[in-house]
Each structure stands twice: as C-alpha cells, then as structure tokens.
N, C-alpha and C positions, 0 to 999 in steps of 0.2 A: 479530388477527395482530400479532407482536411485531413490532420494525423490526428493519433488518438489519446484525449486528455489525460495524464498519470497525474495525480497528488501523492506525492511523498509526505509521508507525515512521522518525523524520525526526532524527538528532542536532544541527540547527540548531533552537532551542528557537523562533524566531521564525516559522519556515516552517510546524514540527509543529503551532503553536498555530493559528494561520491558517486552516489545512488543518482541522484537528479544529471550531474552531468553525464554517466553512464548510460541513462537512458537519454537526455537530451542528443547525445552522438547517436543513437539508435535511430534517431528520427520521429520520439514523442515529444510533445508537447506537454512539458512537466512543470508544477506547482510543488513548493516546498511549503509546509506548516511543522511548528516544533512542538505544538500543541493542539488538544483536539479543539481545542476553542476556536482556536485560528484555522482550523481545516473545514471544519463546519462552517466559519466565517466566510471563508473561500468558495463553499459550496453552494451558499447562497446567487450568487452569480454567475456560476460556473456549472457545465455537467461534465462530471467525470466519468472515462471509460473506465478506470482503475485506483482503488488505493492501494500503497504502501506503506502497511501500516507498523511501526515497532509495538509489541505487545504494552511494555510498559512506556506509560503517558503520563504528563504533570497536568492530577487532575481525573480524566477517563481514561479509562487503557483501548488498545486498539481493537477492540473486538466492540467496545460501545461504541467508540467514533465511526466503526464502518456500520454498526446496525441504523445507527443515526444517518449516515449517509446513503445507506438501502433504501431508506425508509422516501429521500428526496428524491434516487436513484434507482428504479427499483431494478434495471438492469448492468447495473457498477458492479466488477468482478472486485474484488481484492486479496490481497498476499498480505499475509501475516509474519512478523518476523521478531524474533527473542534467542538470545541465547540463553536462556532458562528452560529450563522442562520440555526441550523439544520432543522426545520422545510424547509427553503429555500433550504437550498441544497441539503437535501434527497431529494425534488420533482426533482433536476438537474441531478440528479447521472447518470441515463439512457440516458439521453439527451447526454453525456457528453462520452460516450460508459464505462462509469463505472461499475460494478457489485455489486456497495454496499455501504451503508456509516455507519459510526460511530459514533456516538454524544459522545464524553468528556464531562464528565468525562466515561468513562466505566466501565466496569465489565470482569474480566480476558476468563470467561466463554464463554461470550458473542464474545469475540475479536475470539476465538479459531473459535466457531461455524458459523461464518460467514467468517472465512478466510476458513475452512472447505467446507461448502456449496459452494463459490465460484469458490472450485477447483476443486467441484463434475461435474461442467457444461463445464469443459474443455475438 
C-alpha cells in the first residue's frame, strides 16, 4: 500500500519545512508549495490525499487554493491553518469543505494528530 500524498503549502519557508519533515518522519509522502501557484502547479501531476494549507497566500489564500484543488480532487481532505481570527475561521472550516484548522502557533503533536484524523475519514 503506497502512503498517503500531503501538499504543504505554507509561504513561510521555516514553518512549511517543519511541517513537511514532521509529517515526512510520520510516514507521508509530502510536497512543499510556498505559493498557491506552485501547489496547483504540483497538482497537476500529482493526486493528493491532503492539503496543508496556511490561510494567507502570495496571491490566493488557502481556502481558494484548496477549492481549486477540490475541484481536481474531489476527494482531497484539507487543514487550514492561520494565526489570525482562529476563533473565525475554525467556525468557517466546514463551510468551506475543509476538514480542520490549526491555530499558529502549534504544537508538533497536535499538527500529526489532526492530519492523522483527517486521513482516517477518507
């Protein structure tokens, strides 16, 4: 059974590496994009089980790059993640056909177990 595809798509290079090696020790198979240009880029060849998406993007924010990726994917889960307005945009998440969000700053733990859960509902 192959592992299951994660796109990180985080334009802070510090956070996206983080994230990607955290989950590549997990045992997914992870892409990094710092832009949704590039993730979408990515997805053209690629099917992903999951994005990672930071809300704000250079360009689209993370809730158009993952609709855009829905739309290639129609069964791609994603997480959402901002330390802005979390209260806000945790209540959007569902709205939004997301699976989850993340408030910044995190917790390594945290990030595993809800990219985890996410990909149990696939």
């Amino acid at each position: 059974m192959s592992s299951m595809r994660v796109l990180v798509v985080e334009d802070d290079s510090i956070v996206r590496r983080l994230c990607a090696d955290v989950l590549d020790t997990e045992g997914y198979e992870v892409w990094e994009a710092e832009r949704g240009e590039e993730a979408l880029s990515l997805a053209e060849g690629l099917p992903f089980d999951l994005a990672l998406l930071d809300y704000h993007l250079p360009g689209a924010d993370g809730v158009q790059v993952f609709q855009h990726l829905r739309r290639r994917f129609p069964n791609i889960v994603g997480i959402l993640m901002s330390a802005d307005l979390p209260e806000r945009l945790a209540q959007e998440v569902n709205r939004w056909g997301l699976s989850g969000f993340l408030p910044k700053p995190f917790d390594l733990e945290e990030l595993v177990s809800l990219v985890s859960k996410a990909l149990r509902r696939v």
